[in-house]
Structure formats: structure tokens, C-alpha cells
C-alpha positions as CSV (number, residue, x, y, z in Angstrom):
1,X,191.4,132.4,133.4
2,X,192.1,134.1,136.8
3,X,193.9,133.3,139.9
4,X,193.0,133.3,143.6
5,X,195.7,133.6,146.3
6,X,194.7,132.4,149.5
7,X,197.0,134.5,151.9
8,X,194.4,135.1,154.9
9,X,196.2,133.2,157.7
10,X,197.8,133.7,160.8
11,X,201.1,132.0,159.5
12,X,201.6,130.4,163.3
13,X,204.0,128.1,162.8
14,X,206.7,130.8,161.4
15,X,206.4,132.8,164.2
16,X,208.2,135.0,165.4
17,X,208.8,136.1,161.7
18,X,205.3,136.4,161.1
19,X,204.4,138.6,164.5
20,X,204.5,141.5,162.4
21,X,204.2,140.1,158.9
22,X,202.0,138.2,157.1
23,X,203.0,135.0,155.9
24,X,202.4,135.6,152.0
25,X,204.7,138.9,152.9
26,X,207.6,136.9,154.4
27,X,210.3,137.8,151.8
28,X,212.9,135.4,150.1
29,X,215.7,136.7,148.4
30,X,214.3,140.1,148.9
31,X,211.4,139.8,147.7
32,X,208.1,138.7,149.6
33,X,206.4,135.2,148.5
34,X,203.3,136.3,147.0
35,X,205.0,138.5,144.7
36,X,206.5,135.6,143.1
37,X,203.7,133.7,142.6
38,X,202.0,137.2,140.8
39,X,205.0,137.6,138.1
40,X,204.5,134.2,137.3
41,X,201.1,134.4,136.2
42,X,201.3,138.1,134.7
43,X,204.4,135.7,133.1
44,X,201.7,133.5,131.5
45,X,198.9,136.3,130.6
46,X,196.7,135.5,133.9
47,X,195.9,139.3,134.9
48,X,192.8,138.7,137.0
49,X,193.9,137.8,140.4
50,X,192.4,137.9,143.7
51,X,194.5,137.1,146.5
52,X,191.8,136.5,150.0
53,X,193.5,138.2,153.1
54,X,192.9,138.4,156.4
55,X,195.8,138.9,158.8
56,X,197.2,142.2,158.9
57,X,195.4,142.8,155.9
58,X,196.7,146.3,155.3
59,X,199.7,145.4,154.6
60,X,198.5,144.2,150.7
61,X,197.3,147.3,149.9
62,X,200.6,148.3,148.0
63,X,200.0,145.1,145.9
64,X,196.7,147.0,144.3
65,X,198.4,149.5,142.3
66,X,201.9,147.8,142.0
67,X,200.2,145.0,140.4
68,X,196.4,145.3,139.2
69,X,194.9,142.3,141.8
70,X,191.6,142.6,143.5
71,X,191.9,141.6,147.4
72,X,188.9,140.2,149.7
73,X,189.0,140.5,153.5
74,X,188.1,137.2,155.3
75,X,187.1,138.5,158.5
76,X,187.2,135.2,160.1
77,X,191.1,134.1,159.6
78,X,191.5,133.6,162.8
79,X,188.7,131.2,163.7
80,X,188.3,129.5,160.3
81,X,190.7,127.6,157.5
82,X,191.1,128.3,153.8
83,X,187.6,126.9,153.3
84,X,185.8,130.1,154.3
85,X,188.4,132.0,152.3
86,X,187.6,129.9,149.1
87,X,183.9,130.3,150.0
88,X,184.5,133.9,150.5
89,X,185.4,134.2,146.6
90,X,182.9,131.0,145.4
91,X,181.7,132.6,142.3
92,X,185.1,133.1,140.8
93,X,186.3,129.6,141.6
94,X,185.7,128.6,137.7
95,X,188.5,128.1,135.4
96,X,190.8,129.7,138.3
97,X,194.0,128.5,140.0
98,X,193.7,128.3,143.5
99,X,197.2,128.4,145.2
100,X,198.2,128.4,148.9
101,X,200.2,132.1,149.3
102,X,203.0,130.6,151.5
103,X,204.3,128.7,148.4
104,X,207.9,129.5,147.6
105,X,208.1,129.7,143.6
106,X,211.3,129.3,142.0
107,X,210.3,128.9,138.3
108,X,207.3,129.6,137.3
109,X,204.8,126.2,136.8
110,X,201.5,128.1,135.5
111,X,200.6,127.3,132.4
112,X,197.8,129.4,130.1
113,X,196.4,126.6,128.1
114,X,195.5,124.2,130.4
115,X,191.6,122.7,130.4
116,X,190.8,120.8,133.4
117,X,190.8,120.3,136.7
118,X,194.2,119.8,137.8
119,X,196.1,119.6,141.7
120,X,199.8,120.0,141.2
121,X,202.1,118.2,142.7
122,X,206.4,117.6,143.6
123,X,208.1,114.6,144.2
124,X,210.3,114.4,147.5
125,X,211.8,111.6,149.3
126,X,212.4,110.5,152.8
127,X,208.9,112.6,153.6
128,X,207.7,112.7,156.9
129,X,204.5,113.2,158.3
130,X,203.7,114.8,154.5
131,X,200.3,115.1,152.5
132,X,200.4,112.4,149.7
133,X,198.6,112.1,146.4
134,X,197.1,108.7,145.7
135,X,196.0,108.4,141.6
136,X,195.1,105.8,139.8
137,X,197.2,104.8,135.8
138,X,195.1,107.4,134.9
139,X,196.4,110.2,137.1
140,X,192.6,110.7,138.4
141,X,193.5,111.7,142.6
142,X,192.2,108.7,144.2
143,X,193.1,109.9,147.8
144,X,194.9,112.3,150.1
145,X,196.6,110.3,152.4
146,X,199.2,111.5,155.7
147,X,202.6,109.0,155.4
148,X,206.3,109.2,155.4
149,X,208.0,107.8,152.5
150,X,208.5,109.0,149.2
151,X,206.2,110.1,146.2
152,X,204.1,113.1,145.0
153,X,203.0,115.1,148.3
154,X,200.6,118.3,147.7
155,X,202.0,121.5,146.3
156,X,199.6,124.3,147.4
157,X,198.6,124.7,143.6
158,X,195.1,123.7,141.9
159,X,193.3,124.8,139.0
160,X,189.6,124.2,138.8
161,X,187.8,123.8,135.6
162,X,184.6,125.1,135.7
163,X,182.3,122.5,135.8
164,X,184.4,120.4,138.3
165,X,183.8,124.1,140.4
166,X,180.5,125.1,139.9
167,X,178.8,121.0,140.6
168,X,181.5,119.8,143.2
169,X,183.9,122.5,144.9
170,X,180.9,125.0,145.4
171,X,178.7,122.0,147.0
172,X,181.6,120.7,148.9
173,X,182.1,124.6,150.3
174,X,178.9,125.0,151.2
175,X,178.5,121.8,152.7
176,X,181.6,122.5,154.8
177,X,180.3,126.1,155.7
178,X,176.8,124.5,157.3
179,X,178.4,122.6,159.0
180,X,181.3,124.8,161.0
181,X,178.4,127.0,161.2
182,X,175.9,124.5,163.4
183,X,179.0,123.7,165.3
184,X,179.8,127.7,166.1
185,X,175.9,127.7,167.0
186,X,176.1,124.8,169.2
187,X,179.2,126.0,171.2
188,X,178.0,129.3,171.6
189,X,174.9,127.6,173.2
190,X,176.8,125.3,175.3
191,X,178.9,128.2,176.5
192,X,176.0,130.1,177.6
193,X,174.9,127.6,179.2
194,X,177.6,126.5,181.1
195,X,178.3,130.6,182.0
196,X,174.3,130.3,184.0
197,X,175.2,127.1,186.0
């Protein structure tokens, strides 16, 4: 069982506290974010973790030795989402957490034995404009849906069994990387061709 921290992003929308700090590095009570979320699994016996970066990437380097985790550059944080990230680190995806880094963990919700593909979720009221989990009685995610009202809304935290990685999460990410690649490739044409006229 390993982890994978996605932490590559620009981490906009906390500016200005994130002009000179990643987002995974923004600390709470002292401490910065992503450091929670690595206790937590040391915690539970999950040693292997890879945590994606992109975005003043240097600043992870003290997380090597202080903790034992691997980090991958995206080199694209800026242009693409956590899809290139998580296709950046496809062949690890199997019997992994995957878990967004700008979660704030204030107990620790890993567990060691678990089997199955699973998307973790909190329930909050008077939600607005939030990312909803529809499941059937059998807890099977139906849908994501964007409301405001109550209910389970996403938590940034997923573990992927391996067969539910290697048939549909790798096809999916590959899928998605064709395509933002044609659409690079066509914009790139269209903007040469606008430059000659």
C-alpha cells in the first residue's frame, strides 16, 4: 500500500499566501499541510509515498530526508490539472491513496486494511456551490454532481484498488491526456496561423 500526494499546483485562489509558498506548504498550527497528511499514514504503516509537485518545487526537498517520500516534478502545473499529475505517476496508482495536498487533516482517516476502491467523503450542511456525492443503498458513487444543500461533498481522499486502477483510472487518464493533447496541437496551430494573417 502507498500513497500519492498530489501537491503540484499553483494554489491561486490563496494568493497572496501562496506567492511564495506552495499550497501543500501553507502551515496550520505551525506546521505545513502536507506534513499532516504524512504522519498520518507513517501513523498507519503506509511508508511509500510520492507526493507530485510542481510549483516551487524546491521547496519539498527537506521532505526527502525528514520523511523517506519519493517526489515527481510535473513540469506542466501551470498549464494542466491533477490529471497529468496522476498520469505522471500511472503505474503506482494500484492499491494507493490518492489525496489532494491542500487537505487540512485534523485526525487521522487512513486506514491500513482497507480492500477496495473507495472516495472519502464529509458531511456539511448549508453547502454552496460544493461537489456532491450521489450513491446508490449500496454506497456505489452514482454521480458527482455541483449543488447547495446538504449531504456528503468530496474530501480530496481516494484509495484505488488495483484492478479498479489498472482497467479504469489508467484508461480514463490516458484518454484524458489524448485528448488535452489534440487540443494543445490544435491551438498551437490556430495560433500560428492567426500570427501569418
Amino acid at each position: 500500500m502507498k500513497a500519492i500526494i498530489l501537491a503540484a499546483g499553483l494554489g491561486t485562489r490563496l494568493r497572496p499566501m501562496t506567492e511564495n509558498t506552495p499550497k501543500a506548504l501553507v502551515k496550520v498550527n505551525q506546521k505545513p499541510l502536507v506534513e499532516y497528511q504524512i504522519e498520518y499514514l507513517k501513523e498507519r504503516g503506509i511508508d511509500d509515498i510520492i507526493i507530485v509537485v510542481g510549483y516551487l518545487k524546491e521547496q519539498f526537498d527537506y521532505l526527502k530526508e525528514k520523511y523517506g517520500v519519493r517526489l515527481v516534478f510535473n513540469d506542466k502545473y501551470a498549464d494542466y490539472n491533477n490529471f497529468y499529475s496522476l498520469y505522471l505517476v500511472k503505474e503506482e496508482l494500484a492499491n494507493s491513496y490518492v489525496i489532494d495536498a491542500d487537505n487540512y487533516l485534523f485526525k487521522n482517516m487512513f486506514r491500513n486494511d482497507i480492500e477496495r476502491s473507495t472516495y472519502f467523503s464529509v458531511y456539511r450542511e448549508d453547502c454552496d456551490n460544493e461537489w456532491f456525492l450521489v450513491y446508490g443503498d449500496d454506497y456505489k458513487v452514482q454521480d458527482i454532481i455541483v449543488d447547495s444543500k446538504n449531504g456528503r461533498i468530496l474530501s480530496g481522499v481516494s484509495f484505488w484498488d488495483a484492478p479498479t486502477a489498472e482497467k479504469r483510472l489508467l484508461d480514463l487518464l490516458t484518454r484524458h491526456m489524448q485528448v488535452a493533447s489534440l487540443l494543445t496541437s490544435i491551438g498551437t496551430t490556430w495560433l500560428k496561423t492567426i500570427s501569418k494573417n
